[in-house]
C-alpha positions as a printed NumPy array, in Angstrom:
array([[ 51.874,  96.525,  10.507],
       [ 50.99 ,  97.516,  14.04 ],
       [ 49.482, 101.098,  13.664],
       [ 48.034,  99.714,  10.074],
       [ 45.979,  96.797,  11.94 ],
       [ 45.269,  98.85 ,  14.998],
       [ 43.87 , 101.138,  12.007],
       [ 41.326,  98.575,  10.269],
       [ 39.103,  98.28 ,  13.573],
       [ 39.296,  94.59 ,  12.604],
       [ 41.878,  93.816,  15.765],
       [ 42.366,  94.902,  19.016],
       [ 45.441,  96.55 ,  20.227],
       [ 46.537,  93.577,  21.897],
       [ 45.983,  91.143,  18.481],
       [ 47.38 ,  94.33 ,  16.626],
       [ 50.823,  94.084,  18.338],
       [ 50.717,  90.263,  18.007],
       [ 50.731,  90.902,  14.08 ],
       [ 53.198,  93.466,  14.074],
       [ 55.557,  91.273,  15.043],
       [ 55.39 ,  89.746,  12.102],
       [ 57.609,  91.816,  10.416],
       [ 60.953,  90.596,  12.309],
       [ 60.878,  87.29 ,  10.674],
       [ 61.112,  85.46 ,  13.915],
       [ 58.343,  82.567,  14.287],
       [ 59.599,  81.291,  18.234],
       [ 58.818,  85.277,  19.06 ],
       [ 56.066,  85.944,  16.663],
       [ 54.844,  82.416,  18.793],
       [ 55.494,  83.502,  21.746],
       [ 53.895,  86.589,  21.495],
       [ 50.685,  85.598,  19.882],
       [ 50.07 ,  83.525,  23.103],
       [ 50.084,  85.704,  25.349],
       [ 48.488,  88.578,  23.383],
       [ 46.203,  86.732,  21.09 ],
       [ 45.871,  82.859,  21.475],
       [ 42.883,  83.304,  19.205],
       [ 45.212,  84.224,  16.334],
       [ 47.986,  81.705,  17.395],
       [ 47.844,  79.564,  13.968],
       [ 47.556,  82.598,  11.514],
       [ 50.372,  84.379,  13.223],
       [ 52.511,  81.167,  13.014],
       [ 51.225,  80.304,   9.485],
       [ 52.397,  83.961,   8.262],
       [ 55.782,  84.413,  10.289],
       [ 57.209,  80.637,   8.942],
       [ 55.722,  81.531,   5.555],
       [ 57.434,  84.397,   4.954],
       [ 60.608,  83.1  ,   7.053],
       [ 60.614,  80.191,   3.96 ],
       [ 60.309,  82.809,   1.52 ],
       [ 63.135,  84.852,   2.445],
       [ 64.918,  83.761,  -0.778],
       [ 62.498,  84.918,  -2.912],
       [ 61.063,  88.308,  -0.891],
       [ 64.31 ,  89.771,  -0.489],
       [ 66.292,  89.845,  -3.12 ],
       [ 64.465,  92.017,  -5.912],
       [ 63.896,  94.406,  -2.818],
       [ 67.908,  94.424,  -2.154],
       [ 68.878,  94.805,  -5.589],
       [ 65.854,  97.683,  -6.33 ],
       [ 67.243,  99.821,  -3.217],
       [ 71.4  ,  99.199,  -3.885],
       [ 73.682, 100.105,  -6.895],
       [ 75.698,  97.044,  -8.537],
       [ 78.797,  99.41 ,  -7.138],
       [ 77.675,  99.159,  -3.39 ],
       [ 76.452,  95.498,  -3.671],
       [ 80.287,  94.383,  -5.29 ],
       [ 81.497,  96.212,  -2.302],
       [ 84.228,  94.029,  -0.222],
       [ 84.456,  93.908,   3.154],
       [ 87.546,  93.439,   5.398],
       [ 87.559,  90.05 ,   7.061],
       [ 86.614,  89.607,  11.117],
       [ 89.213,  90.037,  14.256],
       [ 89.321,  87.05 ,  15.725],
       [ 87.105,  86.685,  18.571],
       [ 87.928,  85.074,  22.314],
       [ 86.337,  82.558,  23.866],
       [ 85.912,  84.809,  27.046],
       [ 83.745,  87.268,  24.773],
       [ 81.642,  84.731,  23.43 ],
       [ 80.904,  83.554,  26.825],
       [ 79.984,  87.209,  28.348],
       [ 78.354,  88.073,  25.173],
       [ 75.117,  85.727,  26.072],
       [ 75.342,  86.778,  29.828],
       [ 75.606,  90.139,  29.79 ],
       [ 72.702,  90.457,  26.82 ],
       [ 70.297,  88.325,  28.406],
       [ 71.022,  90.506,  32.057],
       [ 71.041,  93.927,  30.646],
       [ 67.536,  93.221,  28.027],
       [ 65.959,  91.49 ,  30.934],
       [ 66.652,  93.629,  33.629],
       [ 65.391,  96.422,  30.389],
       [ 62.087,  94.115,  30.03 ],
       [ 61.681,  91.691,  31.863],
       [ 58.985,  89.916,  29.957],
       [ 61.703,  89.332,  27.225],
       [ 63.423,  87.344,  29.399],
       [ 62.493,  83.74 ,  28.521],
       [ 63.208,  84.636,  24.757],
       [ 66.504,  85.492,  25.004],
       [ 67.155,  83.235,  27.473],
       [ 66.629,  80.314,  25.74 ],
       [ 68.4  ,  81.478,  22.596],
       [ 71.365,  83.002,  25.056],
       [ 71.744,  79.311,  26.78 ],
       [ 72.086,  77.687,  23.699],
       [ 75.183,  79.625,  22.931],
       [ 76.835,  79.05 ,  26.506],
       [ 76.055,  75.568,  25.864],
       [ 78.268,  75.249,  22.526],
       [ 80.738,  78.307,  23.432],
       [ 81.473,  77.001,  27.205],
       [ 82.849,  73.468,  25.512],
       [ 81.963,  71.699,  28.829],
       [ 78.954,  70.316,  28.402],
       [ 79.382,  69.325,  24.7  ],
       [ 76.562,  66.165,  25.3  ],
       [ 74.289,  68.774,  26.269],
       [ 75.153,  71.525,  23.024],
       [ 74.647,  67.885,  20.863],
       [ 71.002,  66.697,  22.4  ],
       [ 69.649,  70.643,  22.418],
       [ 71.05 ,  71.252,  18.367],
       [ 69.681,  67.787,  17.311],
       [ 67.469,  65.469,  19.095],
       [ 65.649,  68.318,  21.631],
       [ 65.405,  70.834,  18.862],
       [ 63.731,  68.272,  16.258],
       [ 61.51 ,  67.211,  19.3  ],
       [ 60.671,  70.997,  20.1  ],
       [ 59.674,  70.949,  16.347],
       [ 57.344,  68.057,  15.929],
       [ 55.278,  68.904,  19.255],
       [ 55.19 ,  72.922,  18.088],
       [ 54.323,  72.302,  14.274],
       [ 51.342,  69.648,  16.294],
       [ 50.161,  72.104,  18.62 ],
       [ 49.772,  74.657,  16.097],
       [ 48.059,  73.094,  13.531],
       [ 46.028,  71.566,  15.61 ],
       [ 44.376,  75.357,  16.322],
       [ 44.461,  75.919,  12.473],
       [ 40.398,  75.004,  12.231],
       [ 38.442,  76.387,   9.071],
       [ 36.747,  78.839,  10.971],
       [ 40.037,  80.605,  11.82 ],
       [ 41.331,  80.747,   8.245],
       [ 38.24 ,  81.002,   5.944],
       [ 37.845,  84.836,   7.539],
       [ 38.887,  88.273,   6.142],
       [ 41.472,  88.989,   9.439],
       [ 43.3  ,  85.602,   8.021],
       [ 44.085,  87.649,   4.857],
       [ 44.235,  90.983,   6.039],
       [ 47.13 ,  89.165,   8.925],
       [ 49.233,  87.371,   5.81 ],
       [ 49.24 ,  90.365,   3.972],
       [ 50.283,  93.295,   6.392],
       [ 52.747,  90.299,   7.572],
       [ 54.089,  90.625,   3.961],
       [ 54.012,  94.   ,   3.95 ],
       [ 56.214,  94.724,   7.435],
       [ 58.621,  92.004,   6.327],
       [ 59.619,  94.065,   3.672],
       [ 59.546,  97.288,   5.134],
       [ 61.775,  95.327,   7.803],
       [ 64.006,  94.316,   4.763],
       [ 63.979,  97.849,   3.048],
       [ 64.775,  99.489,   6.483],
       [ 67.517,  97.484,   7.286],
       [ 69.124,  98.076,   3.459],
       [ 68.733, 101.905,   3.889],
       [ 70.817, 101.727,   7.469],
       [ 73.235, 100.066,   5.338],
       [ 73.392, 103.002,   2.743],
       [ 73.757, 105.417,   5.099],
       [ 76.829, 103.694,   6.755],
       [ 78.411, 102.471,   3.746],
       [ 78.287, 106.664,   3.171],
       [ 79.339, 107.245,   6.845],
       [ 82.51 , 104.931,   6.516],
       [ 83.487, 106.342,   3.202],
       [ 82.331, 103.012,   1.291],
       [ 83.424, 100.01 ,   3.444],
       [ 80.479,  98.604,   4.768],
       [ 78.481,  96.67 ,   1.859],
       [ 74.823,  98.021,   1.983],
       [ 73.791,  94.566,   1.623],
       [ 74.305,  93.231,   5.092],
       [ 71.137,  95.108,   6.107],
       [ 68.638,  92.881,   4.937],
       [ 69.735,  90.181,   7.509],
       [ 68.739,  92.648,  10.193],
       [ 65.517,  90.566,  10.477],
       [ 65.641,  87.589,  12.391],
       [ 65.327,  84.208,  10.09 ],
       [ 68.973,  83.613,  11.369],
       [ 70.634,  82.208,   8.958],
       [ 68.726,  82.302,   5.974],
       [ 68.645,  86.292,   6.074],
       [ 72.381,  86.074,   6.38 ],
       [ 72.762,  83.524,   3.482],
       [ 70.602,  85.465,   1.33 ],
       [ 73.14 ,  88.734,   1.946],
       [ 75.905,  86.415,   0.954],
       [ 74.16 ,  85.231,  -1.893],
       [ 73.574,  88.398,  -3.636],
       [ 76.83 ,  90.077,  -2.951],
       [ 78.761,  86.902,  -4.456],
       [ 76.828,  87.546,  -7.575],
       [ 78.409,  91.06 ,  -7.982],
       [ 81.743,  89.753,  -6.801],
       [ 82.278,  85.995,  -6.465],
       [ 85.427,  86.697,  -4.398],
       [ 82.772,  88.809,  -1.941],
       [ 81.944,  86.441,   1.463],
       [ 79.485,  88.804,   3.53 ],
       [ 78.33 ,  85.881,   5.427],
       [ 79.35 ,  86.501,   8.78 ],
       [ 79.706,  90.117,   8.202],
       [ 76.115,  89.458,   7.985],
       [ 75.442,  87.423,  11.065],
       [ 76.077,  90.459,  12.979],
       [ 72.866,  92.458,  12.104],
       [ 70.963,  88.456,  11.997],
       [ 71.549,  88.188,  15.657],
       [ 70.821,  91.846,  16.513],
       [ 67.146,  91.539,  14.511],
       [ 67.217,  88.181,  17.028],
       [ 68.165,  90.041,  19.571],
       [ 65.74 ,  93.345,  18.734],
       [ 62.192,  91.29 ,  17.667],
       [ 62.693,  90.042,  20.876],
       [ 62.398,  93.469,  22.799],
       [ 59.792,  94.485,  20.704],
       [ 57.699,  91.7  ,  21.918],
       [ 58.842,  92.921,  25.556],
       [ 57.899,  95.99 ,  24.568],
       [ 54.236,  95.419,  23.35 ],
       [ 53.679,  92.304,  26.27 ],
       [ 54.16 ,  95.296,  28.892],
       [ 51.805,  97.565,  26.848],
       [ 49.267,  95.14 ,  26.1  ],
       [ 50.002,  92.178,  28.348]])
């Protein structure tokens, strides 16, 4: 979506990079990003990221099922170690140190996600894990839905670029979901058939919905199937990865 906008000479590089982001499925990044890169494009961005984020239930699954066989999407996987509360602690810490010391214009991104985690994970400060999944998040909500549609004038969306930015937002979203199923091929080959290719759609970052999705349509093959949070992993990774891209293209372009 990047080099394809950048290609129109209807964008700059810097709005370019702001659509390309598009494609991970996150709307807080694609947001974010937009911002700083584009404020002019702002509402579209948003518009076409939480779209498409909605739609996940109805983009990806003809795309899953067209790029799997009904033999790799019944396949079961073995069920989770159990993991420590000292991991899930030094998970957040040592991601949001090692991507921001990487980038560290990504910093604020995962930083807020990252805290969130040490907040429910920690089990200390369970008033403050309560107020920031509940009340502060549906606050967050209300004031960003406001501020954004509150840039959504006529003169923004009755333009060519709106189209041209919900429909190469379409189109990276499912490459996104196409690449992730093809990683999944090629290691359900690697391990000899123990990884189900299906996982790989949740590699972009609507987290859960992606995930849900991947559970979805390998319980359909096999009801006795629960991919769920064999499919969180590659959820919070596309999190985790949209993220850097931003970083990436706020160093080029910022």
């Amino acid at each position: 979506a990047f080099m394809f906008a950048n290609a129109t000479g209807l964008f700059t590089p810097a709005q370019a990079a702001a659509i390309g982001i598009i494609g991970g499925a996150d709307g807080p990044t694609s947001i974010y990003i937009a911002n700083n890169l584009a404020p002019e494009l702002v509402a579209p961005i948003a518009v076409a990221a939480y779209s498409y984020m909605a739609l996940i239930p109805l983009i990806q699954p003809p795309i899953m099922k067209l790029l799997t066989t009904k033999k790799e999407r019944a396949v079961k996987m073995n069920q989770l170690r159990k993991v420590s509360k000292t991991e899930k602690i030094v998970f957040p810490v040592a991601t949001v140190l090692f991507c921001s010391l990487l980038l560290p214009s990504v910093a604020p991104l995962l930083g807020m996600l990252m805290l969130g985690n040490i907040f429910k994970e920690s089990g200390v400060v369970q008033r403050l894990s309560d107020t920031a999944q509940n009340n502060l998040i549906n606050i967050i909500t209300i004031m960003l839905g406001v501020s954004v549609g509150a840039t959504a004038n006529g003169q923004i969306f009755l333009r060519v670029q709106t189209l041209a930015i919900i429909a190469m937002g379409l189109a990276a979203f499912a490459f996104s979901t196409a690449g992730g199923i093809i990683l999944g091929k090629i290691l359900y080959y690697a391990t000899g058939g123990k990884i189900n290719p299906l996982i790989g759609s949740a590699g972009v970052s609507a987290v859960p919905m992606a995930a849900r999705v991947s559970q979805t349509v390998g319980a359909k093959e096999n009801p006795t199937n629960f991919l769920l949070m064999h499919a969180m992993g590659p959820n919070v990774a596309g999190v985790i990865g949209s993220a850097v891209a931003a970083g990436f293209f706020m160093i080029v372009f910022g």
